[in-house]
N, C-alpha and C positions, 0 to 999 in steps of 0.2 A: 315203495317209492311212487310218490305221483305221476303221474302220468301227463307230459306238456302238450297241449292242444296246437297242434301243428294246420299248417292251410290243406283245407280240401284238398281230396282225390280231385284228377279230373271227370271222372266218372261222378263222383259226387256233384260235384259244378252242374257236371251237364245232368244229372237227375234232376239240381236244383230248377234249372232255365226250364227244364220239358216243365215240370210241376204247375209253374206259376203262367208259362207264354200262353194258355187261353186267356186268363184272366187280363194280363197286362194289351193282348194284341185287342182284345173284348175292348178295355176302355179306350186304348187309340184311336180304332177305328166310331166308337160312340163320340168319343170329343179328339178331332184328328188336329197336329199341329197346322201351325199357319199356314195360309196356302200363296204362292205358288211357292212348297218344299223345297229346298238348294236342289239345281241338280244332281251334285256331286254324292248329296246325302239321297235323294229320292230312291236308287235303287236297294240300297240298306234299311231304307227303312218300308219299303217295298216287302221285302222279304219280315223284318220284324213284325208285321201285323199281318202274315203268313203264320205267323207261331215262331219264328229264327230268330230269338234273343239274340243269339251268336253276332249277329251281324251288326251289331252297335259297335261289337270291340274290332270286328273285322275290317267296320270303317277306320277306326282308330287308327290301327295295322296300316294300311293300306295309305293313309293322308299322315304319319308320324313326321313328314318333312315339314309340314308346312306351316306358320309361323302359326298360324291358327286357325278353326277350324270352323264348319258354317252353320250358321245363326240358328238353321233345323237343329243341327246335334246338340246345340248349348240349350235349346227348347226342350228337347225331350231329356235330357238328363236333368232340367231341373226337375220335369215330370216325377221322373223317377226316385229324384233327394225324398219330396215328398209322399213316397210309396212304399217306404223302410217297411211298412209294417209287412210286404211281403219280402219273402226270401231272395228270389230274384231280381226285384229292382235295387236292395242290398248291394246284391253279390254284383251286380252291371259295374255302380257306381264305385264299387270298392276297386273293381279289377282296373275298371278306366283311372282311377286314383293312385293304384299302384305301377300302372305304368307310365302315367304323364304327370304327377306330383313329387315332390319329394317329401316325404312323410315326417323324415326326420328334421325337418327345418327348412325353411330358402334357403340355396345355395348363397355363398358370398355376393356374385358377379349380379351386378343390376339389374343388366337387361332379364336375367335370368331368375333373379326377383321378381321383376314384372310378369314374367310369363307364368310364375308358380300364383301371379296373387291375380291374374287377369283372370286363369284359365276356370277358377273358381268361382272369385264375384260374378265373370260373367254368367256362370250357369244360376247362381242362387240369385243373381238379378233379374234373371227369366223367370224362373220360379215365382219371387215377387210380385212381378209386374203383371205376370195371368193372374194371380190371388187378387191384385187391386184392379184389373180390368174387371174381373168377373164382379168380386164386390159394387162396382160403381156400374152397374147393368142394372143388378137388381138393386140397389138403394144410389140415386147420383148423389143425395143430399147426405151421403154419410162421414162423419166428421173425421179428420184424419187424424189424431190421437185413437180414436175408439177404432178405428182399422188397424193401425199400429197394432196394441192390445190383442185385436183381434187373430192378429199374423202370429203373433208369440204361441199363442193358445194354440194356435191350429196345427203351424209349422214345426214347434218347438222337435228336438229330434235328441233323445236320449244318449247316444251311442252314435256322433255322426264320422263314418269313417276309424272308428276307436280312438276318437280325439279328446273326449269329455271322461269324466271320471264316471264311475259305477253311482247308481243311486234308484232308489227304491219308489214306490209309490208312496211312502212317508214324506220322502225328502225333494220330489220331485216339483210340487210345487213352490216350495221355498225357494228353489235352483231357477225353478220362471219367475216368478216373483224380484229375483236376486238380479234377474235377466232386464226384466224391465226395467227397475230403477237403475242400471247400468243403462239403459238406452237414451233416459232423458239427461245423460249430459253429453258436452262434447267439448271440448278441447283442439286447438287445429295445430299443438304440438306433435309431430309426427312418432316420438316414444310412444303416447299417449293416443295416438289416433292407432296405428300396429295392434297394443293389448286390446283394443273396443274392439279391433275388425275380429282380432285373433278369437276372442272370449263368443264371440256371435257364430262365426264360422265353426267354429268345434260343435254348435247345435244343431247347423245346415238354415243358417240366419244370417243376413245381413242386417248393420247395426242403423239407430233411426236414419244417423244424418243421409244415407244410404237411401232408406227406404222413402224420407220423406221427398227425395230427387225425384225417385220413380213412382211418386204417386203426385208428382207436380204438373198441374194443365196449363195448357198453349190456351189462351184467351182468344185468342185468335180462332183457332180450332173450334174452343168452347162456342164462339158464337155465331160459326157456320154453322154446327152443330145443333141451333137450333132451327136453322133454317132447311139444313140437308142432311140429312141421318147419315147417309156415306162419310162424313166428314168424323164421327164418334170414333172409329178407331185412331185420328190422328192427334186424337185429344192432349197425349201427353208430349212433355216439353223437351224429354230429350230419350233417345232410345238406350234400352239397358247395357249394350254393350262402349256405349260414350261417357257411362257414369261407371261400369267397371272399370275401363282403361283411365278416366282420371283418377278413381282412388288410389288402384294398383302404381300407379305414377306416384302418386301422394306415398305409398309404404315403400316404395323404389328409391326414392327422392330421386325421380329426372323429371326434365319439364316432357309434359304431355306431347310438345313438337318435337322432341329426341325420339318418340319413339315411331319405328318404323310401322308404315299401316299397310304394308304389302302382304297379301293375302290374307287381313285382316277382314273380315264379316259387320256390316254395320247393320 
């Protein structure tokens, strides 16, 4: 009889975090999140670039009241979306998934919609938004279609969370490919807007009309920016966590002023 693959030991877990926490605390502390870190998060994350993986979920643990959670953790878990290829930053985002998502579907209730479809854009909207910061460092003049392209390529994520089907190095570029011409349409029918978020996010992607929000510049910004360099990080036009909260609104259907922004992170 086969044998059914059941969830790690805990032992297993914690072999997996010992394994990988040089590596993962190595590149934080080489490209550290933004500064000045939440306080709430600083001493967790304190400890994570110590080698204490543990303490990501610990934060979790420890803030599960609150409506949501601060702009550090949604930073470094995008970090992490794009880091599947080791074990550990996997296994972070699976565990922080299985205890603040519902895997098998949003629940009914709305608000409780929003918070399943917030708690996610927001992190893979961070994600995003460092890919087209860093992008627009090294080339400003680079076109946004061919950064788009470029995100798919880079980001794409086989297995995100076991949400996508199986598929091989034969099929896999067919399935980005499939990805892309999905992302040049848009529709603002809300059936229709749900399958494009849903089809993205199973990859650990956010879809264009998404993407191209957080790669839109403040003119304003832009043309301080040529005069005082301090002014380049305020380039863009809306911060990632104001374009999650309206889409999530948008798959919710409440209007954006329904929802409560108490303990909310901008």
């Amino acid at each position: 009889m086969a044998k059914h693959r059941g969830r790690p030991s805990r032992t297993v877990l914690r072999q997996t975090l010992k394994r990988d926490s040089t590596k993962i605390a190595d590149e934080f502390r080489r490209h550290p999140l933004r500064q000045p870190v939440d306080p709430l998060f600083e001493t967790y994350y304190q400890c994570m670039l110590k080698g204490d993986l543990a303490a990501v979920t610990d934060y979790c643990e420890s803030n599960s009241g609150r409506f949501s959670f601060d702009a550090s953790f949604y930073e470094l878990i995008g970090r992490l979306v794009t880091r599947q290829d080791l074990a550990a930053a996997k296994q972070i985002v699976s565990e922080i998934s299985r205890r603040h998502v519902h895997l098998t579907g949003p629940p009914d209730d709305k608000d409780k919609v929003y918070e399943h479809w917030y708690f996610w854009l927001r992190i893979l909207c961070d994600s995003a938004r460092q890919f087209i910061r860093e992008r627009y460092k090294a080339e400003e003049s680079v076109k946004r279609r061919e950064l788009w392209l470029e995100y798919i390529d880079r980001f794409y994520v086989t297995d995100f969370l076991g949400c996508s089907s199986e598929e091989n190095l034969t099929t896999r570029p067919q399935h980005i490919n499939e990805l892309k011409a999905w992302g040049e349409q848009f529709c603002a029918d809300r059936d229709w807007l749900v399958d494009l978020v849903e089809r993205f996010w199973s990859h650990g992607l956010v879809p264009r009309p998404m993407f191209d929000e957080l790669a839109e510049s403040n003119r304003r910004a832009d043309a301080r920016a040529e005069l005082d360099k301090r002014y380049r990080n305020r380039r863009f036009r809306w911060t990632p966590s104001s374009i999650a909260r309206r889409f999530a609104c948008k798959i919710a259907g409440i209007s954006p002023s329904t929802v409560s922004h108490k303990n909310v992170s901008t």
